[in-house]
C-alpha positions, 0 to 999 in steps of 0.5 A, a space after each residue: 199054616 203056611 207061615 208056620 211052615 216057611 218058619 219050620 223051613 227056615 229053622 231047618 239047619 241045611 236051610 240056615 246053611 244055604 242062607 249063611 253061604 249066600 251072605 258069605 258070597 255076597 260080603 265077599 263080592 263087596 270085599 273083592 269090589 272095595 279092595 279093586 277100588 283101593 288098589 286102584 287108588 294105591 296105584 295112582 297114588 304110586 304113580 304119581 309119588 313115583 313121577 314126583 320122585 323121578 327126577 331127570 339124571 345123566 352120565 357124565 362119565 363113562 370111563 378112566 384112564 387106567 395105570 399102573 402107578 399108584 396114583 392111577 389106582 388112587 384116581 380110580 379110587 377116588 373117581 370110578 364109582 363116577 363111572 356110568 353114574 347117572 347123576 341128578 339134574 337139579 331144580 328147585 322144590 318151589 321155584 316160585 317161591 326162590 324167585 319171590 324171596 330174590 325180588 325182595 331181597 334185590 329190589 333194584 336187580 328184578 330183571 336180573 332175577 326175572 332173566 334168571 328163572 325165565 331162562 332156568 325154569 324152561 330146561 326139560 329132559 328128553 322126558 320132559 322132566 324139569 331141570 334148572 340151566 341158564 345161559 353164561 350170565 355176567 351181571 356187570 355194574 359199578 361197585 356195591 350193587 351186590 352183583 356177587 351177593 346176587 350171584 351165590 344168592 340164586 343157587 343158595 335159594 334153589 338149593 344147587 350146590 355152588 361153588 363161588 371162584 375169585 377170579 381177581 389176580 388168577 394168572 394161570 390155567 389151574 380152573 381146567 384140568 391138568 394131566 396125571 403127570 405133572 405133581 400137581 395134576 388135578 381134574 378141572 375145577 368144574 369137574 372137581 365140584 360135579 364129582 363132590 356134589 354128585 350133581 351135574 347142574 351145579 353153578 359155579 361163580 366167577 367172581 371179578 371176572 375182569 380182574 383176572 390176570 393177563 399174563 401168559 407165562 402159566 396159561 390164562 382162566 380165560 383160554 379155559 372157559 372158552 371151551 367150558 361156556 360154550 355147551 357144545 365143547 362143554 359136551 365132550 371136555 376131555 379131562 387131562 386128569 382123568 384121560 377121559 370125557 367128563 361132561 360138562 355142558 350142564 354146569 351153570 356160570 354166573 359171573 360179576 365184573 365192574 368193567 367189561 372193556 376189560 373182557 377180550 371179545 370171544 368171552 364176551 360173546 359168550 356170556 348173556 350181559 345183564 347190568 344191575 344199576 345202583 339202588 336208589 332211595 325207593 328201594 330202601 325199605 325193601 333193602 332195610 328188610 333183606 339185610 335184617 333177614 340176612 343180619 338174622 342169618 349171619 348171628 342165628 337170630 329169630 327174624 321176630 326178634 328184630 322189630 321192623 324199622 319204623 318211617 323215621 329210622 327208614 328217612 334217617 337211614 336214606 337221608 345219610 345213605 347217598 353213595 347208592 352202594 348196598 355195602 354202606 347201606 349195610 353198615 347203616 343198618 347194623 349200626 341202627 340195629 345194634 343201637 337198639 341194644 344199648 
């Protein structure tokens, strides 16, 4: 009789009622607690996207020089939206990888490579944000050694925008800035490529370095890098063109050069000096698989389309290749491949 009557209880309707609004505020509670979870969840997954993407930036410029002539209004045209842009410091992706894919393509330059990173990988901002710099590098070595293939290579694999100058036979001052007044006025060369870039580390090369001309009728590149490659006056460079600070002092330099007796003392005092040697035969399998992938490259060939070289076209291709120079080396290995097609 009392289990009919705690039925007839349950039945009533204000009871069902009672029930529904208490499973209610349960399943509500559990909704509140699962949605507090996902939140927290969705914050920290914020947080770390956010910490990923918030790369180290500076100003490098923070004002121009006004006017009224046209060409002043042409320069704040092409240079102000610069002004007080915080622009990126650049580093790679996967620096471990860059650094793996340069050792096998310069088998006879690792400790170059290896002095590179182990430089350019330690920078952090005051954040502790990451940022790739080196120090003034001169690679210097006899001819063939791909000192200058090395060089455009680092930037190129990780991903900094570059510039490669060709310093052979410069006989002026044009790579630093020249005042508004003159026709040829221009911002310096480092500052032209900081701008277009938009990227305050990027890396420029100065290729055949000691080629450069002597003369002083025109200025000298060399009077100009004394102040671009030490970081202190880098810091405060005051462009002729712009009649302002540009700050410069983030900017990379690797330079080649086959002979340093042909650098004046004060810019080699500035540079960290790094020879590469001539490859020898030991590094040739390794040297036959950089210049595939770079044949491949060149053409925009799949790499699998290129069987790999079997040991004999590996011992005849050492056996002729004597003079250590990569850029013979190079011909020889095109010639191989080619040879394949007929």
């Amino acid at each position: 009789m009392d289990d009919d009557a705690d039925v007839m209880e349950l039945n009533e309707p204000a009871n069902q009622q009672a029930i529904c609004d208490d499973v209610s505020k349960e399943f509500a509670k559990l909704n509140a607690e699962a949605k507090s979870h996902l939140a927290h969840f969705d914050n920290q997954n914020l947080s770390d996207r956010i910490k990923k993407c918030d790369k180290p930036r500076v100003v490098v410029l923070t004002s121009i020089q006004g006017g009224t002539e046209p060409r002043d209004r042409e320069i704040f045209r092409i240079y102000g939206s610069l002004i007080n842009k915080k622009l990126l410091l650049s580093y790679p992706e996967d620096p471990v990888a860059a650094q793996k894919l340069l050792l096998a393509d310069f088998p006879h330059a690792r400790h170059a490579v290896n002095a590179v990173f182990n430089d350019g990988l330690t920078k952090r901002d005051e954040n502790a944000r990451p940022y790739f710099h080196i120090k003034p590098t001169l690679l210097v070595g006899p001819q063939g050694t791909a000192k200058s293939w090395l060089a455009q290579r680092i930037p190129d694999v990780l991903g900094i925008p570059s510039l490669l100058y060709s310093v052979a036979g410069v006989a002026d001052s044009m790579f630093g800035s020249l005042t508004r007044k003159w026709s040829t006025g221009a911002v310096s060369v480092p500052a032209s490529l900081v701008a277009r870039s938009e990227v305050a580390n990027p890396f420029i090369i100065l290729d055949e370095i000691d080629k450069a001309g002597t003369r002083h009728d025109n200025g000298r590149i060399e009077d100009v890098l004394l102040g671009l490659l030490e970081k202190s006056t880098a810091k405060i460079a005051f462009d002729q063109y712009l009649g302002a600070v540009f700050r410069l002092d983030f900017v990379n330099y690797i330079a080649t050069a086959n002979d340093i007796s042909r650098l004046s003392k004060p810019l080699l005092d500035r540079f960290r000096v790094i020879r590469v040697c001539s490859p020898e035969a030991v590094h040739v399998p390794e040297l036959i698989s950089a210049f595939v992938r770079s044949y491949c490259n060149e053409r925009g060939l799949d790499l699998r389309w290129i069987a790999p070289f079997s040991p004999n076209e590996i011992a005849l291709i050492t056996q002729y290749w004597k003079s250590g120079s990569l850029r013979e080396l190079k011909k020889y290995i095109d010639a191989a491949i080619e040879s394949r097609d007929h």
